[in-house]
N, C-alpha and C positions, 0 to 999 in steps of 0.2 A: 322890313318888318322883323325879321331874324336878330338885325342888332339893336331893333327898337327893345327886345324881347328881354336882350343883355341888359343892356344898358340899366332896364326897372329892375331886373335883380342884382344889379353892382350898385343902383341908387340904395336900395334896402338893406345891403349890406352895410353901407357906408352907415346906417342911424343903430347898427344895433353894435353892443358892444360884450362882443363874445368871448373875450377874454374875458371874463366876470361870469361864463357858464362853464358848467362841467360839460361833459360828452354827452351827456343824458339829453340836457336842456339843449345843445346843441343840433342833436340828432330829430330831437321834437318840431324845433323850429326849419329843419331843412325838410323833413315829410309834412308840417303843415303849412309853412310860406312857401319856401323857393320851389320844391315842386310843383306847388298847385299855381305860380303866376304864369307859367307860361302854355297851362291848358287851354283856356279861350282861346287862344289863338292855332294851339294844334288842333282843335277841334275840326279845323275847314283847313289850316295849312300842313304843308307836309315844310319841316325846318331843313335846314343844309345839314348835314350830316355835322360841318364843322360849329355851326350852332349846339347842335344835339352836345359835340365834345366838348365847349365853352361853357355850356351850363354846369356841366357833371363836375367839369371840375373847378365850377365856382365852388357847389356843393360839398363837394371833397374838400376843397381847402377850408371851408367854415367849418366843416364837422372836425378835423383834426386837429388845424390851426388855430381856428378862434377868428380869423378875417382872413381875405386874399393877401398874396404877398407875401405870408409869412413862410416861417421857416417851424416844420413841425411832421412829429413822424408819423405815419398810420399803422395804425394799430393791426389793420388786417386788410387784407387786398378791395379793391375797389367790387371784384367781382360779387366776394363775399357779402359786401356793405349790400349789394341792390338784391341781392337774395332774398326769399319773404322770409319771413319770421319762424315760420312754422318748418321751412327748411335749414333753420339757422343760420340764417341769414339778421342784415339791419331792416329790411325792408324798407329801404330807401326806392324808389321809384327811379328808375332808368330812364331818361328821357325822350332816346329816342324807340326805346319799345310801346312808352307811353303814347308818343307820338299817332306811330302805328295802329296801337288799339284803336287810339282815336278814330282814325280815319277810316279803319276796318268798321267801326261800329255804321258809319257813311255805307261804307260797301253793301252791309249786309242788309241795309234797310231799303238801296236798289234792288239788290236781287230776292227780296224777301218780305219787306212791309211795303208796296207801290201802291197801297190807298190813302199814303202822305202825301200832300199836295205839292209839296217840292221836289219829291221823288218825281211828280207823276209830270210836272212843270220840267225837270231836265232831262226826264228819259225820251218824254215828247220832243224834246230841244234837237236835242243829242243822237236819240239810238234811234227814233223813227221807226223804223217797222223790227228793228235786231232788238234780240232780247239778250245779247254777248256785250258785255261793257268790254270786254278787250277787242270789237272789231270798229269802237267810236275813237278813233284820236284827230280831232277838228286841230285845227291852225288857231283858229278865231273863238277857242271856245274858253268860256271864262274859268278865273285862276280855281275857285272849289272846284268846277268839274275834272283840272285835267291834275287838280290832288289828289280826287279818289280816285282817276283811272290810276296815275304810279301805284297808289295802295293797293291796288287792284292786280295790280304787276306782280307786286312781289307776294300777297297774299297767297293770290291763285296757286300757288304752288303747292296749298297743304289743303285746298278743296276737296271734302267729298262728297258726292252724292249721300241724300240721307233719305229714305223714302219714307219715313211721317206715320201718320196714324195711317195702320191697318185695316181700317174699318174705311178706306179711299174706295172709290172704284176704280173698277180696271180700266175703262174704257173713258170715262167722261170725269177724272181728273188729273191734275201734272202728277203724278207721283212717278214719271221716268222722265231722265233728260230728253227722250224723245217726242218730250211736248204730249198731247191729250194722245191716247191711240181710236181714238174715234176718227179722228181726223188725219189717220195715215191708213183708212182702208174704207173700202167704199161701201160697207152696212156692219152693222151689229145684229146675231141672230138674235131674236126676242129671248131667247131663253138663257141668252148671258148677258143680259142689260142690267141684271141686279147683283152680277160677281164685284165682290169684295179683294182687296189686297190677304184679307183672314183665308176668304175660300182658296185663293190660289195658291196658298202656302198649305193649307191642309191636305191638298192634293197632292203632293208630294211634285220635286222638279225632277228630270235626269237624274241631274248630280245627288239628290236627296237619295233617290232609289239606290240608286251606287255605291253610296255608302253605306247602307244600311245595309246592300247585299255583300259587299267586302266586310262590314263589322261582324257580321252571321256568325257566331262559334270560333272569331278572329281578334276578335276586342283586345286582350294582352300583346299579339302581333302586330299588328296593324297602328295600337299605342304606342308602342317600344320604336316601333320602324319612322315613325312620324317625328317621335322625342330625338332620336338618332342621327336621321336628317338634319332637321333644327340646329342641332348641339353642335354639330360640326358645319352647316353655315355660319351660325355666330363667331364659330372659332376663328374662320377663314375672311370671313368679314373683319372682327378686330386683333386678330393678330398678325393673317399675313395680309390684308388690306387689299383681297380680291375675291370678289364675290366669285357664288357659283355658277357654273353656265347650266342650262335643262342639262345637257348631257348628264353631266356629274349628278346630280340632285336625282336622276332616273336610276344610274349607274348604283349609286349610294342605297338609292330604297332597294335594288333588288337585292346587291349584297347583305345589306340589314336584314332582307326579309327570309333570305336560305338560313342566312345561322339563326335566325329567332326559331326556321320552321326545325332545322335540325337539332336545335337544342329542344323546342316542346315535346319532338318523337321521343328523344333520351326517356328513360325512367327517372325520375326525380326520386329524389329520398326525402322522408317527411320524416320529423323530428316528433315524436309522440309526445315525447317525455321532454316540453320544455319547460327549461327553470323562470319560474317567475318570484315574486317576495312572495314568501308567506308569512303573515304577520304573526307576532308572538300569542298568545293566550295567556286570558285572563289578566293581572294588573303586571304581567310583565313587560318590559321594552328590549326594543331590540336594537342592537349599535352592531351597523354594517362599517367594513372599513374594505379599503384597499388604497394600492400606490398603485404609481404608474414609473420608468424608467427610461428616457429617451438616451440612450447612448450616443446618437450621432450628437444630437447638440450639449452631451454631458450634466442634462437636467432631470432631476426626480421629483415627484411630489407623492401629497399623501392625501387622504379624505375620511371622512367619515361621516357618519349620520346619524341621528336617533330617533325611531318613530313606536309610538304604539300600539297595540293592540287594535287600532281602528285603521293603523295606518297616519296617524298626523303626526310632522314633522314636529318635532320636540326641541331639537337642537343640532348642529354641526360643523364643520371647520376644515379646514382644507389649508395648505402650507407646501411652500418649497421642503425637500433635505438633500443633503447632502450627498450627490451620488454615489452607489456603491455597488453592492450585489441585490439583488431584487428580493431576497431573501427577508436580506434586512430591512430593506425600505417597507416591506408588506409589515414585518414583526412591528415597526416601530409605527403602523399605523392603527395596527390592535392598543397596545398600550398609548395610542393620543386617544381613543375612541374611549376606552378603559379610563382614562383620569379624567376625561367631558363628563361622562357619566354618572363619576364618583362626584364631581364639583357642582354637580345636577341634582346629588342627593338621593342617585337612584340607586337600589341595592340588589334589584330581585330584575336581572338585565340575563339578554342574551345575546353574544358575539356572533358573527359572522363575516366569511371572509371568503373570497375564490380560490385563495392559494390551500393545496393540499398539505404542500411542503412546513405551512406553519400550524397545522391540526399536529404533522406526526412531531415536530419540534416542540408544542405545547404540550400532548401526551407523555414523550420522552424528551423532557430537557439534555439528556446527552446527546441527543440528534445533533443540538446547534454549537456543540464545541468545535466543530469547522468551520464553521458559515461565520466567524465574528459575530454573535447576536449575546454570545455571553450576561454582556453587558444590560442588554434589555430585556433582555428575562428573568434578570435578577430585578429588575424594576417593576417585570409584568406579577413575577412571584409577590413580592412584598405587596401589591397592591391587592391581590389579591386574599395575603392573609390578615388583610387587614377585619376589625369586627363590623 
């Protein structure tokens, strides 16, 4: 059936002539023909794996080349091509994940829709009194059933319990894998015949109370110690590729939890007086500048801004220069902010800036006859006496 499967999509290949499409038209015709012929038949079979790669890269070779056989380069890795769209990907469909789905959609209508009459015709056949599809594997049992059990095989591994509408009872419906619990104890008191999955949650469990009583006056600790844990399993997961054991993960929160508790005893210093923007008054604007200086990688930039008196951005700009002294990188961001403002047609403005060093150099221009800024102060001058 597998090379019956090829064969329809090598015939279909053969009538279309795709040297006569661009990439576009060809990418069209592989998510809406060659994908979709070989579904009827994943719907009930599971393909050989070697099928699954025989299609893809029929697909592949249409979409790049134009027909099989040729000679043609891809544009971007195969992986990328089956990506959906919205992850930027082609969203070309994968064959044998397609496959899978298929078959999973099988799975989930045994273990989840059995008032279909086929479901209820091979559970009957098959599982008899088990309600586990991994403990049916017949000899004799037909080609669909022993596809969804493989699907069943490899699905199983990303299983979880899901307990449903909370409004279940506790007692007289499945909402645990341990089947109804009426039927694993020998009465129900009359006065919990009407508990709900809601009511048993509102009561709070152990673990609920536990937490609540470690969160008591703890919530910063107890956050920080938990983010801390985490952060250093992920590390040790993908960098050195060994997880944690309990010990370490115990060892970890307790050490996180003395230095959180020793540092909350500390006195903390509070900052009264922080700086925030204050916006200019009345119809004037304000143009903030600064640079930045990274010396290890030998790169500087600059920025600036212009907002109003409400606060709304008006204009701004941002550039490499030339690294130097920091001095000058800040001066030469006053004067880029300075000719935005002027080409903006604004007159009635006010400057700002973090560096202290360029107030007293703008105050006293003899400050910057050592710093090299010479040069753009005679520039910040002149613009400034301009009418």
């Amino acid at each position: 059936m597998a090379q019956e499967v090829i064969d329809k999509i090598q015939r279909k290949l053969a009538s279309w002539k795709g040297c006569l499409l661009n990439k576009v038209g060809r990418l069209y015709l592989v998510n809406a023909v060659m994908a979709s012929i070989p579904v009827y038949n994943m719907q009930v079979s599971l393909l050989p794996k070697y099928a699954c790669d025989k299609i893809d890269s029929l697909m592949r070779q249409f979409l790049w080349k134009g027909q099989a056989n040729r000679r043609g380069l891809p544009l971007v890795k195969w992986d990328i091509a089956i990506t959906s769209k919205k992850a930027g990907g082609l969203g070309v469909r994968d064959t044998l994940c397609a496959n899978m789905a298929l078959l999973g959609k099988l799975v989930w209508y045994c273990l989840n829709n059995k008032n279909k009459l086929w479901v209820q015709v091979l559970t009957h056949k098959y599982l008899q009194n088990s309600k586990d599809l991994g403990s049916s594997h017949c000899h004799n049992a037909s080609t669909t059933w022993r596809n969804i059990l493989k699907a069943y095989d490899i699905l199983k591994e990303g299983f979880r319990w899901n307990v449903g509408n909370m409004q279940q009872s506790i007692w007289y419906d499945e909402w645990s894998p341990l089947d109804k619990f009426c039927e694993l104890t020998s009465y129900v008191h009359i006065s919990e015949t009407k508990f709900s999955l809601a009511d048993f949650r509102s009561n709070g469990t152990p673990l609920e109370f536990w937490i609540r009583k470690v969160m008591s006056g703890n919530e910063a600790i107890v956050g920080a110690g938990l983010w801390w844990v985490w952060r250093h399993r992920c590390n040790d997961i993908f960098n050195n590729g060994d997880q944690l054991s309990n010990y370490k993960v115990v060892a970890m929160a307790r050490i996180t939890a003395n230095d959180l508790r020793k540092s909350a005893s500390t006195k903390c210093i509070t900052f009264k007086d922080r700086r925030r923007w204050k916006p200019p008054t009345g119809d004037t604007f304000k143009v903030n500048c600064d640079a930045s200086l990274f010396s290890d990688w030998n790169l500087a930039g600059i920025g600036c801004v212009i907002r109003d008196s409400n606060g709304r951005w008006i204009s701004g700009c941002s550039s490499s220069y030339p690294p130097g002294p920091i001095v000058r990188c800040e001066l030469f961001a006053v004067w880029r902010g300075l000719i935005l403002a002027w080409d903006y047609g604004l007159r009635d403005i006010v400057c700002e800036t973090d560096s202290l060093d360029i107030l007293h150099i703008l105050k006293n221009p003899a400050n910057g006859l050592n710093c090299d800024v010479v040069d753009i102060l005679q520039k910040i001058q002149e613009l400034l006496s301009r009418p």
